[in-house]
Each structure stands twice: as C-alpha cells, then as structure tokens.
N, C-alpha and C positions, 0 to 999 in steps of 0.2 A: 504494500500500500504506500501510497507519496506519504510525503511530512506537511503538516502544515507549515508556514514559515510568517515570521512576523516580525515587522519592520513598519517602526512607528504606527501609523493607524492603518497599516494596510495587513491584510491577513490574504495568502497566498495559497490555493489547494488544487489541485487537478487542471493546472493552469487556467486558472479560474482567480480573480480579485475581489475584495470582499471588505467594506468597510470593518473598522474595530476601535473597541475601547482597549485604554490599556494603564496602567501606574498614573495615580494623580499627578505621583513626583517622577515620571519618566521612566526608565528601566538600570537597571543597575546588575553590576558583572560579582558584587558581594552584598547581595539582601541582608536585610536582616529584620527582625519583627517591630512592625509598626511606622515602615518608615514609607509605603505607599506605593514601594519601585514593584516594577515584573520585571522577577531576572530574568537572566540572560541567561541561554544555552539551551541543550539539545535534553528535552523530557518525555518520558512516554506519556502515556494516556491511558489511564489505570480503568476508570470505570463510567457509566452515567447515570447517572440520579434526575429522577423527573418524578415532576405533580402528576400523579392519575387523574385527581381531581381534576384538574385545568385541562391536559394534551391529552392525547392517542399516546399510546406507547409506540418512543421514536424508534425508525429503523434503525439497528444499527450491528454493528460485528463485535463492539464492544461488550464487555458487560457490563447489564443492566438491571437495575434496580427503584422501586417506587419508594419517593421519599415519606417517612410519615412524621405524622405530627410532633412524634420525640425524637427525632434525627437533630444532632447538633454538629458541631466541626472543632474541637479545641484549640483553641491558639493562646496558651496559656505557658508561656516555655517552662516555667516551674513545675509544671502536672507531667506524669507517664505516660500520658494520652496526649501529649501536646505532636499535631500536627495529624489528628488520626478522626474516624468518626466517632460520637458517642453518643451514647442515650442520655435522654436530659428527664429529669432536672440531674444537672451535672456540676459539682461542687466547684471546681475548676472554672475562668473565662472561656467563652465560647461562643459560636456564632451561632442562631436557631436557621437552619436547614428550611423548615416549612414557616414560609413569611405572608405576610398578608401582600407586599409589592411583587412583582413576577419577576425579577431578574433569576433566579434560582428553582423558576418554573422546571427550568433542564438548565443539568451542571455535567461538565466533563471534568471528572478527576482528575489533574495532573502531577506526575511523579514528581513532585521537585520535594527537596529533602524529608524525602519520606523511608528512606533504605539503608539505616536507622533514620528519625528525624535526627537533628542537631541541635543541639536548645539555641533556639532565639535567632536561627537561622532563616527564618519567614515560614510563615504556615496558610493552610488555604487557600492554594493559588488553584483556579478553576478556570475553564472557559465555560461561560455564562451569560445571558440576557443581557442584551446592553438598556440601560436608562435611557429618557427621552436625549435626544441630542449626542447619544453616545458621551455621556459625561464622563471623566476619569473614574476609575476603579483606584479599588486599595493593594491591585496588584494583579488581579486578573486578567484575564482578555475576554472583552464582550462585545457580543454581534447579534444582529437584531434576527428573529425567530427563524422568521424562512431562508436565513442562512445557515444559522447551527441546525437546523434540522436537515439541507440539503446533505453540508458534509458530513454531518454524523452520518450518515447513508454511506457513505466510502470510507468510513473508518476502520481498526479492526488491532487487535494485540502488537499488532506490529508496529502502529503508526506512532510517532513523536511528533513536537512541538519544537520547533526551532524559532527561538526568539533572539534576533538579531540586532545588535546597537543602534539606534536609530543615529 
C-alpha cells in the first residue's frame, strides 16, 4: 500500500492531494507533551476508531473498532497508561474518545511513541476530523470527512504516515 505523506497543509495518497490540519505550533523533529507540534517522520497506522452512532462502518484494511462512551486516550506522562487507550473514569489526565463535536467521529491511530511510549514524548497523535476552517490541531493531522473516509479505503497494516518538514 503507498504512505501517506504530509507537508505543511497538504496530505498526499494515491497520487491524489488532499487539504489538512496539522500542529497549532507547526511540526517538530523532537515533540514533546503539550507543546502542539506533529512530528516529524515515518509512522504506521495502528488502528481506527469511529462513532457507530454518527457513520457506517468505514471501509477499510485497517483494524477496526467502534468507539464507546468510556473510551478515553491518556496523555498523562506520569500514568503506565500514558500514550495508550483507556477506560474512563480514568484516574490519570486524559482525552474522552466519544465527544459531543465530530472531529473524533473516525480516528486513525498512529504509531508514534507508542513501542514502549516514552514519558513526555507526545501522546495522541491521530488522523482525524478537521474543524471548521481546518483550524490547527494539538498535533494531529485532520481532513475533512469524505476524504478520510476515501483513503481509509486504501489503507491496510502496511501503510505509514510520512510527515515531512514543512
């Protein structure tokens, strides 16, 4: 399967171009928690998580999963669970999974320091729902519906994320 490729607001698949959000504060080649960048470099594509409520279960070759109500995501670098999913109520900081806004309607998991995490290394990083206007993210890449749902169509175990210096 191709990579997707991402460079500044443009996201690149099947040679095919594709608007994108991305890092409030830009991208950075040494993340770390809380500071708003999508790193940089070469990540797989772990899994995707979507509202049943809201969508169709999206095509895809990934694996998939429906989010519910107590899915959360830790980003709490002091917790064992920092950078992982969890069930809430969860003692630990943490982001809730199932939100009342749609950006998180469908999330594509991405491997970045997740193999072990690394504390305080950034956590959470997903392709997901872009905001009106494609507003910055806190580090993820987001694209508006009927394009993450095209590519997820052509995705599959094998596929990475290549995010490039803008």
């Amino acid at each position: 399967m191709p990579d997707i490729i991402v460079k500044a607001d443009r996201l690149k698949f099947n040679n095919k171009e594709y608007r994108c959000a991305y890092g409030k504060s830009g991208f950075a080649q040494n993340k770390f928690e809380g500071d708003n960048c999508t790193p940089i470099g070469k990540f797989p594509l772990r899994e995707v998580l979507y509202r049943a409520d809201r969508i169709e279960t999206p095509k895809t070759k990934l694996p998939i999963s429906e989010i519910q109500q107590n899915d959360g995501w830790c980003d709490d670098a002091e917790d064992i669970n920092y950078n992982r999913k969890v069930t809430l109520p969860h003692p630990a900081r943490h982001e809730q999974l199932f939100r009342d806004e749609h950006i998180y309607d469908i999330i594509i998991v991405v491997g970045y320091n997740d193999a072990p995490p690394v504390k305080a290394k950034g956590s959470a990083i997903f392709i997901h729902l872009a905001r009106e206007n494609y507003a910055g993210t806190e580090g993820c890449i987001a694209l508006d519906k009927t394009d993450l749902l095209e590519i997820l169509h052509d995705l599959d175990e094998n596929s990475h994320i290549i995010v490039e210096d803008s």
